[in-house]
N, C-alpha and C positions, 0 to 999 in steps of 0.2 A: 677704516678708522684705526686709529693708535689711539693705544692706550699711554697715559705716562705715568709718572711715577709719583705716586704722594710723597709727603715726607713720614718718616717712620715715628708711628706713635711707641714709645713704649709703655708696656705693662709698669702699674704701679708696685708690682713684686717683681722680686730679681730672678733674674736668667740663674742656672746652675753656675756659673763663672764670677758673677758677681757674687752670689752668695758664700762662694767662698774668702773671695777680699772683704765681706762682713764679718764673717769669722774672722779673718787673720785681726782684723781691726777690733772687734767687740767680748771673744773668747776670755775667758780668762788665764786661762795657758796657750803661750804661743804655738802656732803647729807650723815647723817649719817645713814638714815633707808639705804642705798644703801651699805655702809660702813658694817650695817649690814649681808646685803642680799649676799653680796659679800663675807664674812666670811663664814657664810655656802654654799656656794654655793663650795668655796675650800676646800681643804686639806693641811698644808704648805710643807706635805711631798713630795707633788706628785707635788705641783705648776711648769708649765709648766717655762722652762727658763727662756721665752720672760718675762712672768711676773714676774719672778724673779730677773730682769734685772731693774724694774719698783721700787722694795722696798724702795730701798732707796729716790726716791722722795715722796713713801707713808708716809714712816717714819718722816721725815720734813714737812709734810702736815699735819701729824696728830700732830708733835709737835708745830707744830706755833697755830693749832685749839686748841689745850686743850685736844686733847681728846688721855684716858688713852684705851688701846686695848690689851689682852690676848698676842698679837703676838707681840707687839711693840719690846719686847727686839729681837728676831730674826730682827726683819727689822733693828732693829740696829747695831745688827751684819753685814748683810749686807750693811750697810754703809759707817760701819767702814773699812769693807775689801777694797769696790771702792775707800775711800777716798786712803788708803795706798798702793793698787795696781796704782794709778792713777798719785801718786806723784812717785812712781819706775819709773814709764813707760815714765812720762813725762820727771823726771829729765835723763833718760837713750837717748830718745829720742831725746831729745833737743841736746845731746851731738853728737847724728850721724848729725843732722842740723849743729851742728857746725862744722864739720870738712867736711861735702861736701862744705857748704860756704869759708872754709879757702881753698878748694882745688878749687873754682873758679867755684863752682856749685851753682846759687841760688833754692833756695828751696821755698817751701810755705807749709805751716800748714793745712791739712784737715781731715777734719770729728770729734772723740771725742779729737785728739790733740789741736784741734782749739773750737770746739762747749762748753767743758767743759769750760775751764776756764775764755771764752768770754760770753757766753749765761746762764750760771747756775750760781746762788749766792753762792753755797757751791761744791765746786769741788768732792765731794763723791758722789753727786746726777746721776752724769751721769756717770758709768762704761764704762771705754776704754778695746777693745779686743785686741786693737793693737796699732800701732803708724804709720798713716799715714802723709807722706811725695807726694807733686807733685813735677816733676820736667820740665825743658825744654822740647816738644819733641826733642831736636835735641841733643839732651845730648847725646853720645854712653853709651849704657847698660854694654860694657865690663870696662868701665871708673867706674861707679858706681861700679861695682863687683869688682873689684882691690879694692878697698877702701872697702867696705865694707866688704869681706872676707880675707881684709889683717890688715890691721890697726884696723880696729873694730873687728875682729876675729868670725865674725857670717860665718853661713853657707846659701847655698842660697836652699831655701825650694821649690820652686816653680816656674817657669814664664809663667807668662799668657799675651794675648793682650796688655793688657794697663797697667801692671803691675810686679814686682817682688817682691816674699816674702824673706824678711831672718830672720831667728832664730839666739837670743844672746845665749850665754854660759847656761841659766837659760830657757830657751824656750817662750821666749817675742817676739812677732812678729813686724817687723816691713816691710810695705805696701809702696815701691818706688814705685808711680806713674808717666807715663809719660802721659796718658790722663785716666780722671776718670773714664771709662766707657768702657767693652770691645768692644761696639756700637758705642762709639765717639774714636776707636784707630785708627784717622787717620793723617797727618799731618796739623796742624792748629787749631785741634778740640780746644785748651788750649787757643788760642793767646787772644781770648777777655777778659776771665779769668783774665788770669796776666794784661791787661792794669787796671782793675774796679780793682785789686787786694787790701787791704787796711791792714794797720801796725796794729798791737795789742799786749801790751806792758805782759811782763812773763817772770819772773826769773830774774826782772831787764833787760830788752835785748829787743828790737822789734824783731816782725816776722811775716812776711806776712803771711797773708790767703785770702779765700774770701770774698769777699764783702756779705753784705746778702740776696741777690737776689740769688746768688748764689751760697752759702750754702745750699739754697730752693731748686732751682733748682736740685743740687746734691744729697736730700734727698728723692727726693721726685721721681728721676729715677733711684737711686741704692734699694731704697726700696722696690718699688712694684714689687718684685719677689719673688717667693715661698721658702722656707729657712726651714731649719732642726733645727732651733731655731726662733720661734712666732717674725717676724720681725718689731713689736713695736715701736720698737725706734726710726723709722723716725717720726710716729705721733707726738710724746714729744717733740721731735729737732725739728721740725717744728714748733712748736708752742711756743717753747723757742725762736726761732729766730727773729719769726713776734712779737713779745709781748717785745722782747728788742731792737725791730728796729721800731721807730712810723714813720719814714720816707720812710719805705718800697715802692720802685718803683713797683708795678705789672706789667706795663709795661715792663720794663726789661726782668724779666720772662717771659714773653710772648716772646718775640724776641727772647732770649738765645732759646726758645722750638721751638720758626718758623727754624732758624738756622738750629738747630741739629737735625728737623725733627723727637720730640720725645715727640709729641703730647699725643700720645697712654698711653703713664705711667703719666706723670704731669698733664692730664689732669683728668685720674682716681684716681691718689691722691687726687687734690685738691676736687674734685667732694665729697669725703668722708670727707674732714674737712669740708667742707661746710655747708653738711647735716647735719654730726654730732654738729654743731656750733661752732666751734672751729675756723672758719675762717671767717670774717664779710661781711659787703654788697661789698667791693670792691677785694677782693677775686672772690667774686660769678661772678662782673661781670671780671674780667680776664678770669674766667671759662667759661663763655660765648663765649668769643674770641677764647682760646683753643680746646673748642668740634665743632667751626667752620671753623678750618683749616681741609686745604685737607689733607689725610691721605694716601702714598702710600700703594697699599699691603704689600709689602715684610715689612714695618714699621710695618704694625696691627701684619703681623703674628709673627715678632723677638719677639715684647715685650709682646705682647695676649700671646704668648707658655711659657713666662717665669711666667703668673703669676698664673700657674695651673703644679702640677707634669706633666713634660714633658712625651709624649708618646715617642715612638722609630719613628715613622714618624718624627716630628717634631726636633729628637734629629738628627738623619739621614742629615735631610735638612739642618737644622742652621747653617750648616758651611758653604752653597752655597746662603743662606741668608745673613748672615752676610759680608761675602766677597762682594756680590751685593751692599748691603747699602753701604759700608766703602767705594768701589770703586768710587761710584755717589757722595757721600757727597764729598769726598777729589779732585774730577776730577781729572787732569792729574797727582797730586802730590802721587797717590796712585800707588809708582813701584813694590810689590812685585806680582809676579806670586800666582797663588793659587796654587801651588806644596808648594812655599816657604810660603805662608798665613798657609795651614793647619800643617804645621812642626812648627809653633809659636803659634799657635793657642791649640794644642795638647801639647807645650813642647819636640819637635821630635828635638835631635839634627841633625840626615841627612834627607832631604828628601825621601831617597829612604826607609826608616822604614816606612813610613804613613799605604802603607798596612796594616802591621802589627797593628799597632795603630788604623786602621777602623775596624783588626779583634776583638783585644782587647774588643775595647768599644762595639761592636754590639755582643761580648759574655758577656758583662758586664751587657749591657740591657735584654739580653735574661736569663739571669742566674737566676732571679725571679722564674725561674722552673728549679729544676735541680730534678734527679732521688732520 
């Protein structure tokens, strides 16, 4: 038997070579021997996504410095692309906001729908994959799917716990949220969200998003898990966020993570800005508060197994993990049975398919060796 080859998870912290195109990008004085060091140290054929994703704030970093660079025209290219992929996405996007709002849906703006054009001076700096949209939890999902596979003519790609994918006519995704997290999909997990929620003016129009506590918050626990593209870009959003909010509550954050009992990730992010200096003395001491909440097991183990390529143990478990969390945190507001949890959880239209779907994924996991 041969073995083959998975695809490569990475780590949700950066390799030593990445971390220094975070430096060259976040520092406050440029370091061009680093700028150097970091040019041979890559190739731009083979540059790994995550950093790929990074160019374009290189590229305006190097141009506000002065400084001329063999690669500059490519990163410009790449700039150009975010900027003009960014103004599709948004101008298309906004347009599905507008018509859940005309249908009596309110919405809110998250992640690079909301981060770009609030947090970055040049909206090409930060490349959108998608268009994420939060909504009510108590919204019905099949209300959403009428609208949007009927009037908007997209197809529905995906549904997951806290979420539903759909592809436009062009293959632009767009991320209906009903809670940010497949960890916080319970009823309520949203309700503090929407009260701090704050307007932010685009395209001539207000649009709610979050507030910046909690933008933080949401970066810093959808990030630290292992991803098949270098997941970078909570670092950058994070530090665009605290650097365009001098009022920034830590407190807050702290509370939102006692809450939602998700110590284990917010507290290992910030731990990394810290160190790396990216985040100042009242950062640290938040940090302090966070590595001294209690932490239950079945917490260490959901978000510890995401942020390392999952084994088949742990992949196995995570649905009787997760169902345990979602249960406790929501108390008696959590009615679905775990027959009807792992049929949502999976994507399973009848429950009685699961079998099947347990056979699937544990030949899916085992298939790393096939004859």
């Amino acid at each position: 038997m041969t073995a083959s080859h998975p695809s490569r998870l990475w780590s949700p912290l950066p390799t030593t070579t990445q971390l220094v195109l975070l430096r060259l990008i976040l520092s406050p004085r440029f370091d061009v021997a680093g700028l150097a060091a970091w040019s041979q140290a890559e190739d731009m054929r083979t540059l790994d996504q995550g950093s790929q994703r990074l160019l374009p704030s290189l590229y305006l970093r190097l141009k506000a410095e002065g400084i001329d660079h063999p690669w500059l025209p490519v990163m410009q290219g790449f700039h150009r692309r975010s900027l003009y992929r960014n103004r599709l996405l948004l101008h298309r996007g906004l347009a599905v906001a507008r018509a859940l709002t005309s249908d009596g849906i309110a919405c809110l703006l998250l992640k690079g729908a909301a981060l770009g054009p609030r947090y970055y001076a040049d909206l090409g700096e930060r490349p959108m994959g998608d268009f994420d949209l939060l909504l009510s939890d108590r919204t019905p999902a099949a209300r959403v799917q009428a609208l949007m596979t009927g009037r908007q003519a997209m197809s529905l790609r995906d549904r997951a716990l806290h979420a539903h994918t759909y592809l436009d006519r062009d293959g632009f995704e767009y991320d209906i949220h009903w809670h940010l997290l497949p960890e916080l999909a319970y009823a309520g997990s949203s309700m503090s969200l929407w009260r701090r929620a704050e307007f932010m003016p685009m395209a001539g129009e207000t649009w709610l998003t979050l507030c910046p506590e909690d933008h933080v918050f949401h970066l810093l626990a959808h990030g630290l898990r292992v991803s098949e593209v270098p997941p970078l870009r909570w670092i950058v959003d994070t530090v665009a966020v605290l650097r365009a909010s001098p009022g920034f509550d830590w407190g807050r954050l702290v509370e939102q993570t006692r809450l939602t009992a998700t110590a284990v990730p917010i507290a290992r992010g910030l731990s990394f800005l810290v160190r790396e200096g990216f985040v100042g003395d009242e950062g640290a001491k938040a940090l302090r508060l966070l590595e001294a909440m209690p932490r239950r097991w079945v917490d260490r183990y959901v978000f510890a197994g995401q942020m390392r390529r999952p084994s088949l143990g742990f992949s196995m478990l995570r649905p009787f993990l997760l169902y345990s969390r979602l249960k406790r945190l929501a108390r008696e507001e959590f009615t679905p049975g775990f027959a009807r949890f792992l049929a949502t959880l999976w994507d399973v239209e009848n429950p009685r398919r699961i079998s099947g779907a347990v056979l699937g994924k544990l030949g899916a996991k085992l298939g790393i060796l096939r004859p």
